[in-house]
N, CA, C, O and CB atoms as a CASP TS submission, in Angstrom:
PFRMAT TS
TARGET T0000
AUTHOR 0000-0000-0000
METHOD Language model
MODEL 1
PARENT N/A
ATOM      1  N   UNK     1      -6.149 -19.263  -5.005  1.00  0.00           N
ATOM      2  CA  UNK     1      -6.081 -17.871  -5.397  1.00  0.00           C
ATOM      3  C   UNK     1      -4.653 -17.358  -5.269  1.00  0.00           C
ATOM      4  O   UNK     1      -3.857 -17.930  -4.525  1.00  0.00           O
ATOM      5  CB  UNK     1      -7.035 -17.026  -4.551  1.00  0.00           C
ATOM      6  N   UNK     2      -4.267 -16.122  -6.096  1.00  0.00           N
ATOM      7  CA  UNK     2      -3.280 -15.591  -5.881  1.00  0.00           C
ATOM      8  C   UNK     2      -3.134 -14.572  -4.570  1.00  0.00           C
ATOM      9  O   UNK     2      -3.997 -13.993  -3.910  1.00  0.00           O
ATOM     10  CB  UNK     2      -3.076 -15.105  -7.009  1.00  0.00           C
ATOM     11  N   UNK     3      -1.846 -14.592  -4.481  1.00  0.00           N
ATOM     12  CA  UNK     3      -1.350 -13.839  -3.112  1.00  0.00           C
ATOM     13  C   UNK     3      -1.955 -12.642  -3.141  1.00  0.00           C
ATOM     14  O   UNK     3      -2.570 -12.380  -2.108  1.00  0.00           O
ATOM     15  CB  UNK     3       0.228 -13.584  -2.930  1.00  0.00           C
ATOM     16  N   UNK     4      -1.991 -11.588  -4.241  1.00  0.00           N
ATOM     17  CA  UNK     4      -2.456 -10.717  -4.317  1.00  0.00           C
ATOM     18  C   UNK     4      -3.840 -10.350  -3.843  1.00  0.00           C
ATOM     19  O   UNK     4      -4.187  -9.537  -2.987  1.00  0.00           O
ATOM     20  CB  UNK     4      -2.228 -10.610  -5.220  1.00  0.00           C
ATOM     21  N   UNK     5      -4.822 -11.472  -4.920  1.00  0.00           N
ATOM     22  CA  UNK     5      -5.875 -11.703  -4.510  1.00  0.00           C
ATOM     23  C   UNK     5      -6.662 -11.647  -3.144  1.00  0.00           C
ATOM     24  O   UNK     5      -7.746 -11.167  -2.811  1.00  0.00           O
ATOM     25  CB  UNK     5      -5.850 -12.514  -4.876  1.00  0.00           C
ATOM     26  N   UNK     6      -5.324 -12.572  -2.273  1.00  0.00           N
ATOM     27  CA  UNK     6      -5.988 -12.926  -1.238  1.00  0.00           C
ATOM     28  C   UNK     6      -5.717 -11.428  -0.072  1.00  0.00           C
ATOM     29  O   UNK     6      -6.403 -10.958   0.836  1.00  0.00           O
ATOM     30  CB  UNK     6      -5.368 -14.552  -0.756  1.00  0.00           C
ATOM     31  N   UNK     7      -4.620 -11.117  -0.562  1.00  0.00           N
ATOM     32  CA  UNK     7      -3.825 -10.129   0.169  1.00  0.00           C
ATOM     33  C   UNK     7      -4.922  -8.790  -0.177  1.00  0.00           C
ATOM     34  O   UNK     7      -4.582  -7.967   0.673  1.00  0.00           O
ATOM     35  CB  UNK     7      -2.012  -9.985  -0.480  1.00  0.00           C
ATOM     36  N   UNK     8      -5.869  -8.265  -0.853  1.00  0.00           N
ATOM     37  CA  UNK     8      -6.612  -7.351  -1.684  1.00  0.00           C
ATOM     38  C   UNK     8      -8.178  -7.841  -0.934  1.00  0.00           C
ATOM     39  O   UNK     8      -9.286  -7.331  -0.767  1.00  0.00           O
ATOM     40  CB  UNK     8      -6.350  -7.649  -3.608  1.00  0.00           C
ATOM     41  N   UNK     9      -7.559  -9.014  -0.652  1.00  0.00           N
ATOM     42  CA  UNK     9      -9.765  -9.298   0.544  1.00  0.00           C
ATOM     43  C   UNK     9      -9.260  -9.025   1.832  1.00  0.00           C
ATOM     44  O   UNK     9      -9.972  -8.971   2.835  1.00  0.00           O
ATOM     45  CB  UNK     9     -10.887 -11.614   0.795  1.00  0.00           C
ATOM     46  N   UNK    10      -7.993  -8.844   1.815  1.00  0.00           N
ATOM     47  CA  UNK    10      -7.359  -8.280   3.395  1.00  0.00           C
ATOM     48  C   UNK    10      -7.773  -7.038   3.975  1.00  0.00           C
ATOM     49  O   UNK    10      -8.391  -6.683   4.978  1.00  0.00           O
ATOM     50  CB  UNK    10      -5.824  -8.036   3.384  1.00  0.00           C
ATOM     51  N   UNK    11      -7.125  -6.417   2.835  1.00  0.00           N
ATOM     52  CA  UNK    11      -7.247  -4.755   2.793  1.00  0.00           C
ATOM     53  C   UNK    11      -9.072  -4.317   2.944  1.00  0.00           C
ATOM     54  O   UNK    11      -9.544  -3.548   3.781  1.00  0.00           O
ATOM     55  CB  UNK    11      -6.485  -4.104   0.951  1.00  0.00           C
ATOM     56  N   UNK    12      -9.802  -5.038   1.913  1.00  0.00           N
ATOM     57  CA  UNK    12     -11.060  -4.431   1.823  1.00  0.00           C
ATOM     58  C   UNK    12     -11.602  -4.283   3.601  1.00  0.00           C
ATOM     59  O   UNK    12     -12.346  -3.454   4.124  1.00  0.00           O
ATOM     60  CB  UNK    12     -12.118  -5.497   0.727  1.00  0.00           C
ATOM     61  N   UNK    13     -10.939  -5.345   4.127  1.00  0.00           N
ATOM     62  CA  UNK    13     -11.767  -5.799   5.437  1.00  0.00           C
ATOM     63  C   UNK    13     -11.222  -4.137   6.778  1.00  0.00           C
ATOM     64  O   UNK    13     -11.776  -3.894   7.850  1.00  0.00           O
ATOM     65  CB  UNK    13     -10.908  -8.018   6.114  1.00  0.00           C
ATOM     66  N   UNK    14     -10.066  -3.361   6.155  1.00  0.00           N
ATOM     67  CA  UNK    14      -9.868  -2.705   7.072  1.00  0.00           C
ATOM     68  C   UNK    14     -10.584  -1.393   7.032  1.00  0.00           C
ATOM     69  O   UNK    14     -11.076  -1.072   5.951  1.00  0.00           O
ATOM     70  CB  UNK    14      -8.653  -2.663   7.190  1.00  0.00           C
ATOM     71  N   UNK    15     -10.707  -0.635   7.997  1.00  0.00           N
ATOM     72  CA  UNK    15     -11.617   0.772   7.833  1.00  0.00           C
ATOM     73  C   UNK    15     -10.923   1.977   7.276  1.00  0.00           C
ATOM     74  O   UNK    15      -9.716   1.743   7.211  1.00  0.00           O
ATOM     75  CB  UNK    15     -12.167   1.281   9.249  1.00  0.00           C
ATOM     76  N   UNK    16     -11.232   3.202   6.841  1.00  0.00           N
ATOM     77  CA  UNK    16     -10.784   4.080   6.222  1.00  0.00           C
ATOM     78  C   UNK    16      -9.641   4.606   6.860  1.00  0.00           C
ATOM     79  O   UNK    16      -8.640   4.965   6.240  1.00  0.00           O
ATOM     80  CB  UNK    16     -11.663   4.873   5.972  1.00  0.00           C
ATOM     81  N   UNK    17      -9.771   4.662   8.122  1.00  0.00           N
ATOM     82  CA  UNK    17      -8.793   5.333   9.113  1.00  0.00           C
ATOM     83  C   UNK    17      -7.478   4.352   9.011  1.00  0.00           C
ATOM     84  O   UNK    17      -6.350   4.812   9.190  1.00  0.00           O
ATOM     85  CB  UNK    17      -9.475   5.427  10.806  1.00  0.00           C
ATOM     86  N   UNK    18      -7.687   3.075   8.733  1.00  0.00           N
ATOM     87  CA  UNK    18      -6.413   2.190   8.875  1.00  0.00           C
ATOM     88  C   UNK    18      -5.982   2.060   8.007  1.00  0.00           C
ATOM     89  O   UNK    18      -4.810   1.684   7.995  1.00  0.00           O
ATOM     90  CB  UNK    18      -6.380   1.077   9.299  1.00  0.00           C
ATOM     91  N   UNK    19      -6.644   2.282   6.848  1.00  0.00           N
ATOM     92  CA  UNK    19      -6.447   2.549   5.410  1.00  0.00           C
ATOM     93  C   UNK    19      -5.183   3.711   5.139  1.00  0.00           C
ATOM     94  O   UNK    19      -4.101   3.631   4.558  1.00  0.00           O
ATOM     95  CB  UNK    19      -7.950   3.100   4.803  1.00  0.00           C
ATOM     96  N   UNK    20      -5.951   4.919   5.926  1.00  0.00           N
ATOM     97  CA  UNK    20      -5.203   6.094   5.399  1.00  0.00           C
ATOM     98  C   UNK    20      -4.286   6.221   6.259  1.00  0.00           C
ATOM     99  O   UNK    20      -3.526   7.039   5.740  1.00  0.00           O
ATOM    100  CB  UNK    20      -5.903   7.349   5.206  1.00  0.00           C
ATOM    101  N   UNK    21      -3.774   5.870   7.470  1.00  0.00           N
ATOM    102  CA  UNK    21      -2.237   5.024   8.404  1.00  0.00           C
ATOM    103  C   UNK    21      -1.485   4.339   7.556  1.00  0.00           C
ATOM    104  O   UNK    21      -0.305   4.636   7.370  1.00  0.00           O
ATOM    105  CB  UNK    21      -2.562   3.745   9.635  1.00  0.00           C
ATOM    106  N   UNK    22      -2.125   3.277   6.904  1.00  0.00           N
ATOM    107  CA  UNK    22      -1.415   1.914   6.719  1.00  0.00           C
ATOM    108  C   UNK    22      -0.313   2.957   5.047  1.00  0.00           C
ATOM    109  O   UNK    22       0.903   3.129   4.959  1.00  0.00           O
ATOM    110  CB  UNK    22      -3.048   0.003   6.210  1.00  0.00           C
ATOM    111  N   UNK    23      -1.404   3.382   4.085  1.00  0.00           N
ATOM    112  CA  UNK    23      -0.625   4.376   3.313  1.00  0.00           C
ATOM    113  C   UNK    23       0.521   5.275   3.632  1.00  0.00           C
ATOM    114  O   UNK    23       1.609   5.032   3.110  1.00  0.00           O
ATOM    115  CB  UNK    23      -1.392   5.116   2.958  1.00  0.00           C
ATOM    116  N   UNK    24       0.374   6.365   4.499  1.00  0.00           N
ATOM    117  CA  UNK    24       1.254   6.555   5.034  1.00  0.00           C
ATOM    118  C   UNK    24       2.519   6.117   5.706  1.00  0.00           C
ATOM    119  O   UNK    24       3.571   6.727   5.516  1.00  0.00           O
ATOM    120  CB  UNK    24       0.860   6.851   5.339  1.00  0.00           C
ATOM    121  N   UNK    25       2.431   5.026   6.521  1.00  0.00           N
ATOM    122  CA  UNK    25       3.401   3.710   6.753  1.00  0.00           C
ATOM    123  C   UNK    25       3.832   3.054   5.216  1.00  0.00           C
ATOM    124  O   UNK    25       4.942   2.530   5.306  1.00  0.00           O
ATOM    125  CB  UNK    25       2.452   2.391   7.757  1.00  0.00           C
ATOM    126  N   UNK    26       3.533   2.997   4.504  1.00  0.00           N
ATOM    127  CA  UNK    26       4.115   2.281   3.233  1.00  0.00           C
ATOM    128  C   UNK    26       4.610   3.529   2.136  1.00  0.00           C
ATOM    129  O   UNK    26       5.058   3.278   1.017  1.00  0.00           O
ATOM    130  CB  UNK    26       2.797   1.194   2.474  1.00  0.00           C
ATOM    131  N   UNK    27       4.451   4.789   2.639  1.00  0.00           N
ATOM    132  CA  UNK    27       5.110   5.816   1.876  1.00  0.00           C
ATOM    133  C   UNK    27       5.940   6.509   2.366  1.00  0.00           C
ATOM    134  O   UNK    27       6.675   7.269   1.735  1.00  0.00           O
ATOM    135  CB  UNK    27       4.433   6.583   1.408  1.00  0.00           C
ATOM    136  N   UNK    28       5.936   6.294   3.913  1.00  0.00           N
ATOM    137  CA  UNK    28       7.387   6.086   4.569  1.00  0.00           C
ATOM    138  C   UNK    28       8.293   5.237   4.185  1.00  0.00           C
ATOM    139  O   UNK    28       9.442   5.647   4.016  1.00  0.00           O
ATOM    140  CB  UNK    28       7.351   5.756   5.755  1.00  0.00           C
ATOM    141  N   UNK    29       8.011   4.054   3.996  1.00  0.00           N
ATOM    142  CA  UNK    29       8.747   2.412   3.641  1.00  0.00           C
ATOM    143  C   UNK    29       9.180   3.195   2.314  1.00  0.00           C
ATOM    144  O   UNK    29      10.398   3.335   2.417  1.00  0.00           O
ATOM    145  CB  UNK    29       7.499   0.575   3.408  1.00  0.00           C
ATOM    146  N   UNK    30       8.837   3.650   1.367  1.00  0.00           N
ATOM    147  CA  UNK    30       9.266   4.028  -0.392  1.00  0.00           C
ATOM    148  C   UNK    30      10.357   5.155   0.066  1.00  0.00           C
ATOM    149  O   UNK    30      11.521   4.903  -0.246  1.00  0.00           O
ATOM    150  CB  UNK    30       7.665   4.866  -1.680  1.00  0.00           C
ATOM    151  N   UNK    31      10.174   6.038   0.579  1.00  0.00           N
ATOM    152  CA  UNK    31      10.892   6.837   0.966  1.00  0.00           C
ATOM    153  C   UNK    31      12.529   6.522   1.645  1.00  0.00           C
ATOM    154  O   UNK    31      13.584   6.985   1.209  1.00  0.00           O
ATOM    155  CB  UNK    31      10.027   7.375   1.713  1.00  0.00           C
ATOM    156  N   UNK    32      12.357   5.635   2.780  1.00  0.00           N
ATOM    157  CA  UNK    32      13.310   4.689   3.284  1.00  0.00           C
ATOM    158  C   UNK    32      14.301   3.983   2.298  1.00  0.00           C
ATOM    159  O   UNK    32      15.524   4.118   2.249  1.00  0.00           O
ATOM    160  CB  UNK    32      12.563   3.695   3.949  1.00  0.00           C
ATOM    161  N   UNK    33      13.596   3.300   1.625  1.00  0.00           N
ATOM    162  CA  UNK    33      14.109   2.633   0.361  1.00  0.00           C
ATOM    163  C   UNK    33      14.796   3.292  -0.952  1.00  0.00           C
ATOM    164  O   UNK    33      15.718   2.931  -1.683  1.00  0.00           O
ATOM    165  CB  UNK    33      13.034   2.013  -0.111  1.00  0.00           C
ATOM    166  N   UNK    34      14.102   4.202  -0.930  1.00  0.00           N
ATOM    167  CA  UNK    34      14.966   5.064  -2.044  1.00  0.00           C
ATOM    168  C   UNK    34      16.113   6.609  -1.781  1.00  0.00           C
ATOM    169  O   UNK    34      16.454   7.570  -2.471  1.00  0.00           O
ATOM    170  CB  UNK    34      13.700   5.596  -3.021  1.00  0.00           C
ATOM    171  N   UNK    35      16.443   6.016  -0.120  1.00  0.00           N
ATOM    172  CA  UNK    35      17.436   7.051   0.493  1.00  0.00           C
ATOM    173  C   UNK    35      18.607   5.597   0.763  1.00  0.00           C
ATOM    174  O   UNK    35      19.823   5.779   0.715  1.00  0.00           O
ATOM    175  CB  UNK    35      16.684   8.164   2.242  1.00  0.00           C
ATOM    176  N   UNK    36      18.065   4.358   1.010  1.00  0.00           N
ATOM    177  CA  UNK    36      19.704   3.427   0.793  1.00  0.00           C
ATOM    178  C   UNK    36      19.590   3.179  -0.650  1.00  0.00           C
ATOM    179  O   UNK    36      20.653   2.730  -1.081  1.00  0.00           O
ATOM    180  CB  UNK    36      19.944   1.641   1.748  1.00  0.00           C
ATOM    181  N   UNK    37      18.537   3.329  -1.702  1.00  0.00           N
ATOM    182  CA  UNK    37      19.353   3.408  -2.794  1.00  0.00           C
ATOM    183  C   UNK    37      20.003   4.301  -3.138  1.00  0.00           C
ATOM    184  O   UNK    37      21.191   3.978  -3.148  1.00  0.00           O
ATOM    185  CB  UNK    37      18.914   3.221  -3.622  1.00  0.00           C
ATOM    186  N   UNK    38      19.762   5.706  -3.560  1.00  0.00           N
ATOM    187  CA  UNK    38      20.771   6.890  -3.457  1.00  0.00           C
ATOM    188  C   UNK    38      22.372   6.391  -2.327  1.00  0.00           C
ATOM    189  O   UNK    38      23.542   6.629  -2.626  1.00  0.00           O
ATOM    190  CB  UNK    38      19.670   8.401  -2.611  1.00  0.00           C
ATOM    191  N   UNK    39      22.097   5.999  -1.630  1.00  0.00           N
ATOM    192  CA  UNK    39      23.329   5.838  -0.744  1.00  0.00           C
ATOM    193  C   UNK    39      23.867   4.750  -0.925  1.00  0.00           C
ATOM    194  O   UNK    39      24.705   4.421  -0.086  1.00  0.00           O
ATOM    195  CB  UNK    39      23.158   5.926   0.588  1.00  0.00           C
ATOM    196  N   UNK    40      23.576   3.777  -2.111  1.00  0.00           N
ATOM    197  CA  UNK    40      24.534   2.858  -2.355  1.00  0.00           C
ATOM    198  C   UNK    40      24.373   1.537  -1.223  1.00  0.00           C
ATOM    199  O   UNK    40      25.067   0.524  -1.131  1.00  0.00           O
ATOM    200  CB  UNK    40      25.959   3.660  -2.283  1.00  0.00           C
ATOM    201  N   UNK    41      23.193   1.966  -0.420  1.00  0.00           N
ATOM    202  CA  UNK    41      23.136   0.344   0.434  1.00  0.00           C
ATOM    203  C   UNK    41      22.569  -0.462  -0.268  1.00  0.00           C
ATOM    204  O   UNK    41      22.276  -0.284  -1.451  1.00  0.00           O
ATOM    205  CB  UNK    41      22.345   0.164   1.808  1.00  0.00           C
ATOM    206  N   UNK    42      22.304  -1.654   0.531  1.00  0.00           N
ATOM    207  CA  UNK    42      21.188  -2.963  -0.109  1.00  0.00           C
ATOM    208  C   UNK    42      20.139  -2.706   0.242  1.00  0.00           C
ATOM    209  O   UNK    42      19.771  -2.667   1.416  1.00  0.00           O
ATOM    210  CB  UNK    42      21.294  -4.465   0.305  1.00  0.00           C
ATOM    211  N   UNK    43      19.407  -2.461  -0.842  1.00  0.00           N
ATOM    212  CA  UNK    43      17.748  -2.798  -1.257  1.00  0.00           C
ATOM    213  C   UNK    43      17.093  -3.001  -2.200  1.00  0.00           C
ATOM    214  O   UNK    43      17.145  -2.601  -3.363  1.00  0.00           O
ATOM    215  CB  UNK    43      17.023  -2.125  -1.050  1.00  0.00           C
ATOM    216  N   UNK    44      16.248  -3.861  -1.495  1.00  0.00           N
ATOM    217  CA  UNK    44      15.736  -4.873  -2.282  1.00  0.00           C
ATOM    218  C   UNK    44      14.305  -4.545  -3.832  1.00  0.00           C
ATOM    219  O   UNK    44      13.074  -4.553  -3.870  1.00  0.00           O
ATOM    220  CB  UNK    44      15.153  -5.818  -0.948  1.00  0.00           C
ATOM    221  N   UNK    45      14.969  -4.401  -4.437  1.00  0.00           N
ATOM    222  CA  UNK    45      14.086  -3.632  -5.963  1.00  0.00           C
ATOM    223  C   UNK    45      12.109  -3.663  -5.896  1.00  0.00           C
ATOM    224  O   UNK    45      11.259  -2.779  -5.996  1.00  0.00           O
ATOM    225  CB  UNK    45      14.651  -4.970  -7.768  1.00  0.00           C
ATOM    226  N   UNK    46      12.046  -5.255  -5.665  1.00  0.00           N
ATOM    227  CA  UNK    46      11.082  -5.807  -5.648  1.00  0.00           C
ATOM    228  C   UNK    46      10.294  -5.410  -4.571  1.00  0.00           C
ATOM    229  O   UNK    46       9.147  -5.850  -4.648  1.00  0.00           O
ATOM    230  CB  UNK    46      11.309  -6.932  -5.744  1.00  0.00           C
ATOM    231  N   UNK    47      10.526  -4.727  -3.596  1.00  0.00           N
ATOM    232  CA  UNK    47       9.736  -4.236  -2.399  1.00  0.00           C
ATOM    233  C   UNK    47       9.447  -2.987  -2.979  1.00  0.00           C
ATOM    234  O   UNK    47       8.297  -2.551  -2.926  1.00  0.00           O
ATOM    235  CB  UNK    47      10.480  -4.164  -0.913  1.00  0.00           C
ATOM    236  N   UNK    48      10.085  -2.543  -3.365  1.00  0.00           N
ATOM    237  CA  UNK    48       9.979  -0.852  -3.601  1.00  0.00           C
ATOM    238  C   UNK    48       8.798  -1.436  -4.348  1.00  0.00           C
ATOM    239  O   UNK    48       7.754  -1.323  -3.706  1.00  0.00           O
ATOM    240  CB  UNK    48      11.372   0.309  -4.530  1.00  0.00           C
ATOM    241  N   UNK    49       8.681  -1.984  -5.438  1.00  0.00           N
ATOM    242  CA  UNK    49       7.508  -2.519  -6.754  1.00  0.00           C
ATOM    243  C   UNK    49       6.197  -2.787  -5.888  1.00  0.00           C
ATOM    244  O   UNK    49       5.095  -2.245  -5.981  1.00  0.00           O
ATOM    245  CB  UNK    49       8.026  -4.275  -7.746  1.00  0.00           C
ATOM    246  N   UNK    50       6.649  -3.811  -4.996  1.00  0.00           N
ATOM    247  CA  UNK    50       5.046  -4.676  -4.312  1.00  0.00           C
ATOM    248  C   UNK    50       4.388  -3.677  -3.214  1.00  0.00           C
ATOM    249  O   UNK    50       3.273  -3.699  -2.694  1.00  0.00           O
ATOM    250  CB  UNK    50       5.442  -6.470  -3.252  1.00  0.00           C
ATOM    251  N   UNK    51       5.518  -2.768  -3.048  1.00  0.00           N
ATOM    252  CA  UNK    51       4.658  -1.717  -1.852  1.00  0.00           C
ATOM    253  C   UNK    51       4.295  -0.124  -2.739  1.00  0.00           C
ATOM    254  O   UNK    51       3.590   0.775  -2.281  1.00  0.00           O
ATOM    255  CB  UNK    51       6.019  -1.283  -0.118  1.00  0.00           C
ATOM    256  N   UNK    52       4.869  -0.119  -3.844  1.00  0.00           N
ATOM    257  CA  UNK    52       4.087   0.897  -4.685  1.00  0.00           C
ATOM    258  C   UNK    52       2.384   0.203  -5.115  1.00  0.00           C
ATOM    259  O   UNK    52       1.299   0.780  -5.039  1.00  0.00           O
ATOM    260  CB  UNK    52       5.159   1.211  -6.255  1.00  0.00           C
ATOM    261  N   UNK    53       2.653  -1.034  -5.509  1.00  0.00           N
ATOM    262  CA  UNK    53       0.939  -1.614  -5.308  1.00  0.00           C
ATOM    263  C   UNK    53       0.287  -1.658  -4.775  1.00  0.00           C
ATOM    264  O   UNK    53      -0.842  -1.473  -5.228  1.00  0.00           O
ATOM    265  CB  UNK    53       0.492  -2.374  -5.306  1.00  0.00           C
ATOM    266  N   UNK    54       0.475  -1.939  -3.385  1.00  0.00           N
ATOM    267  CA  UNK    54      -0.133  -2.433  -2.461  1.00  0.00           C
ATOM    268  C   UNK    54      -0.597  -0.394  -1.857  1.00  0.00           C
ATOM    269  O   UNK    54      -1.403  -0.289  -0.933  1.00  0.00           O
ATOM    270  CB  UNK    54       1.044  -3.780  -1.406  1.00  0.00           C
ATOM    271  N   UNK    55      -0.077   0.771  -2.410  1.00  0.00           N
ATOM    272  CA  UNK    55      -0.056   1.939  -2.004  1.00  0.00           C
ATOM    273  C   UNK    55      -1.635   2.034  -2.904  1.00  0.00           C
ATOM    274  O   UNK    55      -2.740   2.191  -2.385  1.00  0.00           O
ATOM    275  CB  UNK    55       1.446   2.915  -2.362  1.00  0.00           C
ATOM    276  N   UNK    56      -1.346   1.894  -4.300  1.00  0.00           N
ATOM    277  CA  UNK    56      -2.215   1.806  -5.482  1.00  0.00           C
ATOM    278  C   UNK    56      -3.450   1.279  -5.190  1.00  0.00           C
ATOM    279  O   UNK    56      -4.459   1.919  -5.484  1.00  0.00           O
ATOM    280  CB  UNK    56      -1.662   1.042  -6.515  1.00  0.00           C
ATOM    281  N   UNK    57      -3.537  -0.084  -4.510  1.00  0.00           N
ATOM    282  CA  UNK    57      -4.459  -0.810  -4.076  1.00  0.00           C
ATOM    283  C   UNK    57      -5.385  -0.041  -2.404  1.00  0.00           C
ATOM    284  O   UNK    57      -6.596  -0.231  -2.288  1.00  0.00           O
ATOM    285  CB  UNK    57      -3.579  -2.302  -3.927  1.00  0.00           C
ATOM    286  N   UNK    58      -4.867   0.492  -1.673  1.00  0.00           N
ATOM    287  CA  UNK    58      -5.564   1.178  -0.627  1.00  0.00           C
ATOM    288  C   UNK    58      -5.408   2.502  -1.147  1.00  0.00           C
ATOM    289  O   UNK    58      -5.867   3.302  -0.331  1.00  0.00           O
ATOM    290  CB  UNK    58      -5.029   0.967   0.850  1.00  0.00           C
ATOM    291  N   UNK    59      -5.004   3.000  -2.044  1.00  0.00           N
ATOM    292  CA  UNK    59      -5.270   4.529  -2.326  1.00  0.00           C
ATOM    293  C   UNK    59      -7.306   4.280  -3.128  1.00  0.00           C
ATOM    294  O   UNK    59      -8.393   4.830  -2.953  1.00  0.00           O
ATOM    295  CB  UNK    59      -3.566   5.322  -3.906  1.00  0.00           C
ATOM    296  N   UNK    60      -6.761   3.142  -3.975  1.00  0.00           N
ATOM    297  CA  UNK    60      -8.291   3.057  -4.890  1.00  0.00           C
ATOM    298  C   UNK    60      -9.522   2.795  -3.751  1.00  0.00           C
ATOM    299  O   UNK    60     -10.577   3.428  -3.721  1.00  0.00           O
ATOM    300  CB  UNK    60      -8.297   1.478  -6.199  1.00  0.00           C
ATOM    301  N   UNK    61      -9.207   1.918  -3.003  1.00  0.00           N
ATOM    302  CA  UNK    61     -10.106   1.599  -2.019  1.00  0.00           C
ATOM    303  C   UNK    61     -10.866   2.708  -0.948  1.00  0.00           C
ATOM    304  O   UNK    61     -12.043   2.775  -0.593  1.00  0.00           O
ATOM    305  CB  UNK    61      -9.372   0.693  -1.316  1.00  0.00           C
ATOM    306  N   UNK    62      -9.118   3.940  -0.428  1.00  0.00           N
ATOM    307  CA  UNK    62     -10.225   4.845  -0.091  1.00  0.00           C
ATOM    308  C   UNK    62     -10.938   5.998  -0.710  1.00  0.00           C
ATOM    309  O   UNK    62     -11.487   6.838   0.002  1.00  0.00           O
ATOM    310  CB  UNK    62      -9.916   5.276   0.803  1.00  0.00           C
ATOM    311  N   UNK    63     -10.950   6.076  -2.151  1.00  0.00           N
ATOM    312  CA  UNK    63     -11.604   6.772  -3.255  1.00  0.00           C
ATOM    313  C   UNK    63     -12.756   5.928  -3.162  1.00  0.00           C
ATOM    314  O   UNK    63     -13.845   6.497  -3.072  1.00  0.00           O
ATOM    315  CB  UNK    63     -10.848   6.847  -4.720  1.00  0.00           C
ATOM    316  N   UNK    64     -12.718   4.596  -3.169  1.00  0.00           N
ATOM    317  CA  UNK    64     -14.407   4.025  -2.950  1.00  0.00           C
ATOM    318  C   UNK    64     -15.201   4.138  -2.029  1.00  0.00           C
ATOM    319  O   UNK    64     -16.422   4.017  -2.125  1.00  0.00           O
ATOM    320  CB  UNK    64     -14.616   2.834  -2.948  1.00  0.00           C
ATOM    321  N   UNK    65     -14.487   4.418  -0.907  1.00  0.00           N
ATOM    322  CA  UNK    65     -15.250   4.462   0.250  1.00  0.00           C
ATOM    323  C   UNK    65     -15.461   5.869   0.629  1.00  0.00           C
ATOM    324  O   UNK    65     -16.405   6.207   1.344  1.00  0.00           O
ATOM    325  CB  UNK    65     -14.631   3.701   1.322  1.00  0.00           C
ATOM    326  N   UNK    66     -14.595   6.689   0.159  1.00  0.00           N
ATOM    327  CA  UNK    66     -15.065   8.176   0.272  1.00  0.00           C
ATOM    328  C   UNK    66     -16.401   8.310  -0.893  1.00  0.00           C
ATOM    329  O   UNK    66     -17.355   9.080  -0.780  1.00  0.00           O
ATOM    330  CB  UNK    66     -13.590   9.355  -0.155  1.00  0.00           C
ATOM    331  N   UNK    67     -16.233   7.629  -1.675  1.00  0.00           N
ATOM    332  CA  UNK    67     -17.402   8.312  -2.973  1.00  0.00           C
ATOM    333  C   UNK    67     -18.080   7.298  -2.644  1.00  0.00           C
ATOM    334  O   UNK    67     -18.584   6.715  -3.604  1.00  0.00           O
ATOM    335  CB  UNK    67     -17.064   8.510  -4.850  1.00  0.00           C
ATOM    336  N   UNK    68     -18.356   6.714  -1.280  1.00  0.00           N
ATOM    337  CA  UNK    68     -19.339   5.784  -1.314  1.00  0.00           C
ATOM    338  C   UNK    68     -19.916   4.444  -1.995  1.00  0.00           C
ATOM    339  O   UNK    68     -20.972   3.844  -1.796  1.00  0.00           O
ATOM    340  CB  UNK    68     -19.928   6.359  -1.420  1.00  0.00           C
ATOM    341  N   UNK    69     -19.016   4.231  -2.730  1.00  0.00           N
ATOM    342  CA  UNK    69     -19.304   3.421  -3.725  1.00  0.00           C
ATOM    343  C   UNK    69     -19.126   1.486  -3.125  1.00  0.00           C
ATOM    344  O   UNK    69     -19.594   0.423  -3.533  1.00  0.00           O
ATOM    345  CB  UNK    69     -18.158   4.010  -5.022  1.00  0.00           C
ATOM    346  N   UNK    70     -18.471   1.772  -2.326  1.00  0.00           N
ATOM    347  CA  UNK    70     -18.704   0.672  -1.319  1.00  0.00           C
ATOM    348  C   UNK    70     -19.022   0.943   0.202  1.00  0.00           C
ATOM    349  O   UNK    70     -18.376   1.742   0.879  1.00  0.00           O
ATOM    350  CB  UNK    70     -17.530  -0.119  -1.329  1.00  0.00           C
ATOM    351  N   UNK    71     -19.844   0.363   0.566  1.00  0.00           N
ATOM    352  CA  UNK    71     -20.302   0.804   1.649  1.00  0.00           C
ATOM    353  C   UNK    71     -19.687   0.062   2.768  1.00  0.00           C
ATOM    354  O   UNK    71     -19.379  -1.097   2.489  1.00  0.00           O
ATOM    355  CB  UNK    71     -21.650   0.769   1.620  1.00  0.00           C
ATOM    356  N   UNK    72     -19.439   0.458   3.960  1.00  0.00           N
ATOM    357  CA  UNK    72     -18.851  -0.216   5.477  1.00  0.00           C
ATOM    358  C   UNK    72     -19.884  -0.711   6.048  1.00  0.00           C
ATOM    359  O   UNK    72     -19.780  -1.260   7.145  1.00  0.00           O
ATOM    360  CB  UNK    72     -18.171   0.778   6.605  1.00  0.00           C
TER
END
């Protein structure tokens, strides 16, 4: 399987509460990242990309679990 894949049966396994932390922690990380780009440091493009997904991917998850649609 792909990384993603496997990385996406990760996420399902955590609870809403770590869900809606772990988001927050990775929209800190975007934030971080796009204050050394404005400032001309090194960073790395491809993180900014895989952690806007990985935001995408537990944002959808806790829309399922709030609308119930998967159950804990």
């Amino acid at each position: 399987m792909s990384r993603t894949k496997n990385n996406f049966k990760q996420l399902k396994l955590l609870k809403i509460e770590e869900i809606q932390n772990k988001i927050l922690e990775l929209k800190k990380n975007i934030i971080l990242i796009k204050i050394k780009q404005k400032t001309k440091q090194k960073a790395k493009p491809h993180v900014l990309k895989t952690t806007k997904h990985e935001i995408s991917q537990l944002m959808t998850l806790e829309h399922l679990y709030t609308t119930k649609i998967i159950k804990k």
